[in-house]
C-alpha positions in Angstrom: 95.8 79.9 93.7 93.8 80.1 96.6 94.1 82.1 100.2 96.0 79.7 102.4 96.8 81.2 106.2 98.2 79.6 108.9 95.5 78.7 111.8 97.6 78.3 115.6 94.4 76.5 116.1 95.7 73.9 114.2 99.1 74.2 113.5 99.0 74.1 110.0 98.4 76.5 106.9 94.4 76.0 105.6 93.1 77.3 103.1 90.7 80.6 103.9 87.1 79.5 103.5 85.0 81.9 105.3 81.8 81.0 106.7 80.1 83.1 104.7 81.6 84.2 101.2 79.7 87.9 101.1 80.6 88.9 104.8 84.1 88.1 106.0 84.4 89.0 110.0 88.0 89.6 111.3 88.8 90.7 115.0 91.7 92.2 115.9 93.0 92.7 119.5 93.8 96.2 119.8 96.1 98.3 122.5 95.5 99.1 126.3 95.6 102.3 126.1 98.0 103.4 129.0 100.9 104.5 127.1 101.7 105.4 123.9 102.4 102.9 121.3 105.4 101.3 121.0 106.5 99.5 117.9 105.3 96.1 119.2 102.2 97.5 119.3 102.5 99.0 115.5 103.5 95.0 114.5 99.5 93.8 114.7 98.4 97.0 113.5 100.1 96.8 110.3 99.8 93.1 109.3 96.0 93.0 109.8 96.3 96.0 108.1 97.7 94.7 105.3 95.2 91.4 105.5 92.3 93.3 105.6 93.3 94.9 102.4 94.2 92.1 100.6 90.7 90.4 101.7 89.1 93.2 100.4 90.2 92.3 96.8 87.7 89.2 96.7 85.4 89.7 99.9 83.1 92.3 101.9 85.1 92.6 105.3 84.2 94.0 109.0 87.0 94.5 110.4 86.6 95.0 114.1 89.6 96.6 116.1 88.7 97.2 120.1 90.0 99.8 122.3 90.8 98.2 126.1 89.7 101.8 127.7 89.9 100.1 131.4 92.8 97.8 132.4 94.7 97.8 135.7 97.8 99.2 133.9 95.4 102.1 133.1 94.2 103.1 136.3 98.3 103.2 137.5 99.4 105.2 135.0 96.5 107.7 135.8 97.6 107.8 139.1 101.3 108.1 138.6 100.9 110.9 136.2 98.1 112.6 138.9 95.2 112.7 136.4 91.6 110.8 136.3 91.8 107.7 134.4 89.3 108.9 131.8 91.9 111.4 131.0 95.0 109.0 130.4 93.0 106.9 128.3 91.9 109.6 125.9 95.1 110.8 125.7 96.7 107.3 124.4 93.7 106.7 121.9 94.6 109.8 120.4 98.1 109.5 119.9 97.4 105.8 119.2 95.3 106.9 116.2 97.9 109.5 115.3 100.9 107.1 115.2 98.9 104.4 113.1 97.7 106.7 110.6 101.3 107.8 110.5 102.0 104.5 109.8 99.7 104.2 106.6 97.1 101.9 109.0 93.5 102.6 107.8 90.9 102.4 110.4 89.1 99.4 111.3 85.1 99.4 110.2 84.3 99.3 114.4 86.4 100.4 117.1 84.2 99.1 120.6 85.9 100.7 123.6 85.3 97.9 126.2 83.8 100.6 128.5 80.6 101.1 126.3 79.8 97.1 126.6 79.5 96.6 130.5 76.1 95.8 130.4 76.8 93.2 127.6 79.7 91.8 130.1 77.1 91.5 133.4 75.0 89.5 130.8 77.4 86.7 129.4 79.1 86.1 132.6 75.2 85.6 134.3 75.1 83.0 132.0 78.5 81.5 132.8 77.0 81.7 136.5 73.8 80.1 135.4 75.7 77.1 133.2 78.3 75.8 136.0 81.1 77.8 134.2 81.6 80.3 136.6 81.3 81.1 140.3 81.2 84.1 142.7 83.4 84.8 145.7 84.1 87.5 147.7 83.0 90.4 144.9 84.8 88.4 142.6 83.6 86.4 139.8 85.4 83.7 138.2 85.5 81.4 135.3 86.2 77.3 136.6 88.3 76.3 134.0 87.9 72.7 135.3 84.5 72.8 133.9 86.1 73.4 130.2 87.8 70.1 129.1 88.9 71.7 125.7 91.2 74.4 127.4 94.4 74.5 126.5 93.6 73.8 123.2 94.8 77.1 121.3 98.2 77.0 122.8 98.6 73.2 123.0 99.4 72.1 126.2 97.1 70.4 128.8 96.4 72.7 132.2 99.6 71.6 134.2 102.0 73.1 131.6 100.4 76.0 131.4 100.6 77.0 135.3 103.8 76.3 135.3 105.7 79.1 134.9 102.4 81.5 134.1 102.0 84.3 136.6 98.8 83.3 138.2 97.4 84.9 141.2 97.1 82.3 143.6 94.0 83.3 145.8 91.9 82.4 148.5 88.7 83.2 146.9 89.5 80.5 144.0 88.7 76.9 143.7 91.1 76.6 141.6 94.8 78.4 140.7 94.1 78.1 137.1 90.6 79.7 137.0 90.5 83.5 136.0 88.4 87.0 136.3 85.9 87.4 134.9 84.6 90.1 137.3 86.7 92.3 140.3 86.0 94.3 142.9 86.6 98.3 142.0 87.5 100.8 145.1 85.5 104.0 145.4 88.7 105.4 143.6 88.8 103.0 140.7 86.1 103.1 138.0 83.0 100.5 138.8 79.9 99.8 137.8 76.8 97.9 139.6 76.5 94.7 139.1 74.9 91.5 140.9 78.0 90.3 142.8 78.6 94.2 144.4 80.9 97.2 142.5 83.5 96.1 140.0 85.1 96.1 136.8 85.3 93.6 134.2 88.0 91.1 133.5 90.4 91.9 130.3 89.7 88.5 128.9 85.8 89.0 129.0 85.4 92.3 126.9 86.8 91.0 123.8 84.9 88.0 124.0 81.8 90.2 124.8 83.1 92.8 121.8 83.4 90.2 119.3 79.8 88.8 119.7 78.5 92.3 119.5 79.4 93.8 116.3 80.4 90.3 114.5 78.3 87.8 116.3 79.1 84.2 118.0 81.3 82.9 115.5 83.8 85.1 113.8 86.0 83.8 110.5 89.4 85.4 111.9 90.6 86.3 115.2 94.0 88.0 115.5 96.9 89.4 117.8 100.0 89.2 118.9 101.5 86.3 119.8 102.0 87.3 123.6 98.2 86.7 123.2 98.1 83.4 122.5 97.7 82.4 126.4 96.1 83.5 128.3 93.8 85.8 126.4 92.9 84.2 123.8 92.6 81.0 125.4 90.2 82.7 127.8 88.5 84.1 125.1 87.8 80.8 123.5 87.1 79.2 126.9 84.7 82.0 128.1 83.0 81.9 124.7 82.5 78.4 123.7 80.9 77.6 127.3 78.6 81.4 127.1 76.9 79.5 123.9 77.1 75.5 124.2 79.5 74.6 123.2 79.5 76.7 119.9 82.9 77.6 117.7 83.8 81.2 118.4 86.7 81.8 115.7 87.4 79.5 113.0 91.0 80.9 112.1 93.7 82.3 115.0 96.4 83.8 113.6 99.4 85.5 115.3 102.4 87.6 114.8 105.7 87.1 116.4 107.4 90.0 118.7 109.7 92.5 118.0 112.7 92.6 119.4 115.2 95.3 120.0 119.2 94.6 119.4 118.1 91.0 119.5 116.7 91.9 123.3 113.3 91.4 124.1 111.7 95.0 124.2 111.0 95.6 127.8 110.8 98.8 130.2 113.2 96.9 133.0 115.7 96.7 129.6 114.9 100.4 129.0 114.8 99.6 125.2 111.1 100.3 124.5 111.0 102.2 121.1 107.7 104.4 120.7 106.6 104.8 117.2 106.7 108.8 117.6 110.2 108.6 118.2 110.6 106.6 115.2 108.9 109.1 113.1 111.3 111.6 114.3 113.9 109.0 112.4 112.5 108.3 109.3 109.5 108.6 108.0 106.0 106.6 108.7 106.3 104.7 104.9 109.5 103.6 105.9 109.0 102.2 109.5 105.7 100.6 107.5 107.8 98.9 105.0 110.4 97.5 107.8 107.3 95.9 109.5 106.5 93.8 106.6 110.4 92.9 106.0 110.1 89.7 107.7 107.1 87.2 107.6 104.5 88.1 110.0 104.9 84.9 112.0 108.5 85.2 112.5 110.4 87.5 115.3 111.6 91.1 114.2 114.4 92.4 115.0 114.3 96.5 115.3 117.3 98.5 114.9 118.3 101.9 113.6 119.8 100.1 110.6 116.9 98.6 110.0 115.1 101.8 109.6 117.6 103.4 107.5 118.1 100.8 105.0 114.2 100.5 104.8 114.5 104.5 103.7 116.9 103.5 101.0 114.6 100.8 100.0 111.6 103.2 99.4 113.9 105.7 97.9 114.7 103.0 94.9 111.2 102.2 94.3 110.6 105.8 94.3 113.1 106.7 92.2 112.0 104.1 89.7 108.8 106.0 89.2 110.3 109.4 88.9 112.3 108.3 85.8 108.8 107.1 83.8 106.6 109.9 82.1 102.9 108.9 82.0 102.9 106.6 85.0 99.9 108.0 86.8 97.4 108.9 83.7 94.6 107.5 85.0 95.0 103.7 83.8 93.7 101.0 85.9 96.9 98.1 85.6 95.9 94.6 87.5 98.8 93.6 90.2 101.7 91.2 89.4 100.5 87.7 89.8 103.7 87.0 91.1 102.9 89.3 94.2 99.4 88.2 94.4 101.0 84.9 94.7 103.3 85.8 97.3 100.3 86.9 99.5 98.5 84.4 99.3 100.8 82.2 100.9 100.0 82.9 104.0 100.8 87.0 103.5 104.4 86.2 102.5 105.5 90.1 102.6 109.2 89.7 102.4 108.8 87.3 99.1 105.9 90.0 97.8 108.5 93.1 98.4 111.2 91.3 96.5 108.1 91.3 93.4 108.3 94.9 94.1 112.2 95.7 93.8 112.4 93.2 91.2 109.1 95.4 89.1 111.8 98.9 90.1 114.9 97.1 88.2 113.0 95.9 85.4 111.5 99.5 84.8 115.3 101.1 85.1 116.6 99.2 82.1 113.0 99.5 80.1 114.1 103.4 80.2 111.6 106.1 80.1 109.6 103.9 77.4 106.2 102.1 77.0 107.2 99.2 78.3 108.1 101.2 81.6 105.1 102.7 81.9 103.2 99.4 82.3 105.6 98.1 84.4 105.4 101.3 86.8 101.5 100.9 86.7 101.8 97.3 88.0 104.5 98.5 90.5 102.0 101.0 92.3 99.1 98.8 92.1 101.2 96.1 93.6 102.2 98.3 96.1 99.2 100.1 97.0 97.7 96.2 98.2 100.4 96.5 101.3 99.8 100.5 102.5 103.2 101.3 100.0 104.4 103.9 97.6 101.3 106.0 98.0 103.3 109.6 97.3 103.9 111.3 94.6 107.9 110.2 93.7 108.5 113.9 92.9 107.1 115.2 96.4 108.6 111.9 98.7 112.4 112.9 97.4 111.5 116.8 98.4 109.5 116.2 101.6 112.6 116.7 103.9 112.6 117.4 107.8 111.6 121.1 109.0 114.7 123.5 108.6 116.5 121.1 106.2 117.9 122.6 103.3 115.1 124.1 101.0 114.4 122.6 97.6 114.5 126.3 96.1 118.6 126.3 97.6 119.0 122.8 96.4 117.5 123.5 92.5 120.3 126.6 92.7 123.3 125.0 93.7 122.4 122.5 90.8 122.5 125.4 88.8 125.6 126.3 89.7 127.2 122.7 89.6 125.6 122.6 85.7 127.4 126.1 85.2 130.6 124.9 86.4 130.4 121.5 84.3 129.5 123.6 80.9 132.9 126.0 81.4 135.0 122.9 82.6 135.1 123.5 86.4 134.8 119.7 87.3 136.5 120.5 90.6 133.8 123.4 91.5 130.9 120.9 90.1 132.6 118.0 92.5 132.8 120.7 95.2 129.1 121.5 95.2 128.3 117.5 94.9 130.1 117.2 98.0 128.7 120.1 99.7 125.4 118.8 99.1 126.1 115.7 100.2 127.4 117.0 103.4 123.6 118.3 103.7 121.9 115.1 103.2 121.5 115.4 99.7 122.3 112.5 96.8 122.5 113.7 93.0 122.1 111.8 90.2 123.3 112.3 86.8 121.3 110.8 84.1 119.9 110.8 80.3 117.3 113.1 81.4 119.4 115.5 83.7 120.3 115.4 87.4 117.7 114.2 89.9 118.6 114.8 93.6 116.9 112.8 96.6 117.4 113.4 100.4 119.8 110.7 102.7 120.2 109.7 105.3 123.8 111.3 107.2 125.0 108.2 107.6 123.8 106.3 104.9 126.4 108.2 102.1 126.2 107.6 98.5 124.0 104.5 97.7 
């Protein structure tokens, strides 16, 4: 079965044919760094994440992830906090980096910060100047969208439509309310560089255009993002683009995840329910918040909740527990994913049907019993797994990894002593004592064939 992948271009699912079968170029719309990350902003990360991987299995890839190092929102949080821009935006890349690693993201092959392409800017909006596509006014520059009879064409609707309702700065300096920056004036305050049309800053719209040609080149196989995105960046994008080179087709498949929501509430600071992925961490762990990404199908709305974190945990806990219980699982011996997951990813990186080939691998390894049969099946379960960023610890170490001053696993190893003492001279209500103890510390023993096995919980959670 082939790749198939849903193009908003088009509305439909295509199948993936890239332009050119040994280099596969995917761009990726990545954060403005003025905050720290939230888990909206973890959503993109961790889907392309998982697509880039999964292309990897059949194509060369350059994956291209940008960093918007100079944005309005930028320069306000620099001065609200009392620090120099350059200073905020540092700080978020880093912690940015941090959280997604966290997460199990690997890095992109490129990350452009948009402040290292300037130059590159000046020269394709010159040429928007130069074609008809663009205009000056008053240290501005802006694109004429009225020159551009395709736009509206990644979103579907005609121009009308999508004013209405859009906030659009309505301003005497524009021929038209639709068209948008390109180029702005910049304050001696406000980071600026020379240009032609006086001491500015670039549009956000223009530097991933400008990005994308640099390290990809004019036409690109994927383009992604959120789908917030959809209008009006990467409309711009496609307007700016096409127009900069004739015409030309600047990304042959758009695709686009839906949002996150919180409670079923739109995450949003005047709501006061924006979760930040080091918080999360703080909750569970990074595997865990990975695996509740890819819960629902990357084009449909997720809803975040606590719940939904700890049940993930339990989740990873069963898979993990699953490979404990089989000797000889990790000696070395290359195993072939389950076509049935392969399958499931390629339609259109179906990630809640390719987990359920993943719990479905963990059930059919409990009753095969610590046996050969088990062992194959574990081999297929990790290198399932490892396609979508999971199960990448070593099952002894994920059920012993617990949170700093948690109970030791030295103390936990010695109260199962004791409980196995009190078993042997017939003290059930000592052994169900220390059980219960343990339990009350976040602990979960298991009794089986091959002794007791002990994982940490979740306080709430209780016996599974």
């Amino acid at each position: 079965m082939s790749l198939s992948l849903y193009n908003t271009l088009t509305r439909r699912k295509e199948e993936f044919l890239p332009a050119d079968p040994k280099r596969v170029s995917v761009y990726v719309c990545g954060p403005t760094v003025y905050s720290r990350p939230h888990i909206g902003n973890a959503r993109p990360a961790v889907i392309f994440d998982v697509l880039v991987r999964f292309l990897r299995t059949r194509f060369s890839v350059v994956y291209v992830r940008n960093i918007t190092d100079i944005d309005d929102k930028i320069n306000a949080a620099a001065e609200k906090a009392g620090v120099p821009i350059a200073e905020i935006a540092a700080e978020n890349v880093s912690a940015y980096h941090d959280d997604m690693h966290a997460l199990g993201v690997l890095p992109p092959d490129i990350e452009p910060y948009a402040t290292q392409h300037v130059s590159a800017m000046l020269a394709m909006i010159a040429a928007l100047i130069e074609s008809g596509h663009a205009y000056a006014e008053e240290g501005h520059v802006l694109f004429r969208v009225g020159s551009y009879p395709e736009y509206g064409q990644l979103s579907h609707r005609d121009r009308r439509q999508l004013l209405d309702g859009a906030r659009v700065e309505v301003a005497p300096y524009k021929e038209d309310p639709g068209d948008f920056v390109l180029w702005k004036p910049s304050t001696r305050e406000l980071p600026g560089w020379d240009s032609p049309w006086g001491r500015g800053r670039p549009g956000w719209h223009i530097e991933c255009s400008v990005m994308a040609e640099q390290h990809l080149g004019r036409m690109i196989d994927i383009h992604g993002g959120g789908n917030d995105l959809i209008f009006p960046h990467h409309e711009n994008e496609i307007a700016q683009s096409a127009c900069a080179h004739n015409g030309e087709i600047f990304a042959r498949y758009w695709m686009h995840n839906g949002f996150v929501n919180v409670h079923s509430e739109k995450m949003s600071k005047s709501l006061g329910n924006i979760v930040l992925v080091h918080e999360l961490l703080e909750q569970g762990s990074g595997e865990a918040i990975r695996l509740a990404l890819l819960g629902a199908h990357y084009r449909q709305p997720l809803d975040w909740s606590d719940a939904v974190l700890r049940d993930s945990q339990r989740k990873l806990d069963r898979l993990y527990t699953s490979l404990r219980n089989v000797s000889g699982r990790d000696d070395g011996a290359k195993t072939t994913p389950s076509e049935e997951f392969i399958e499931a990813l390629e339609d259109d990186l179906n990630t809640p049907k390719a987990l359920a080939v993943l719990f479905d691998l963990a059930r059919k390894i409990n009753r095969a019993g610590d046996s050969k049969p088990a062992v194959s099946l574990a081999r297929q379960l990790r290198a399932s797994a490892e396609m979508v960023g999971l199960l990448g610890a070593d099952p002894a170490e994920w059920f012993t990894a617990g949170d700093e001053g948690a109970l030791g696993a030295d103390d936990i190893e010695a109260l199962l002593v004791q409980r196995a003492a009190a078993r042997d001279n017939g003290d059930y209500s000592g052994a169900d004592r220390i059980r219960a103890e343990l339990k009350d510390l976040g602990i979960a023993i298991e009794d089986g064939p091959k002794g007791t096995s002990w994982r940490r919980i979740d306080q709430v959670e209780g016996d599974d």
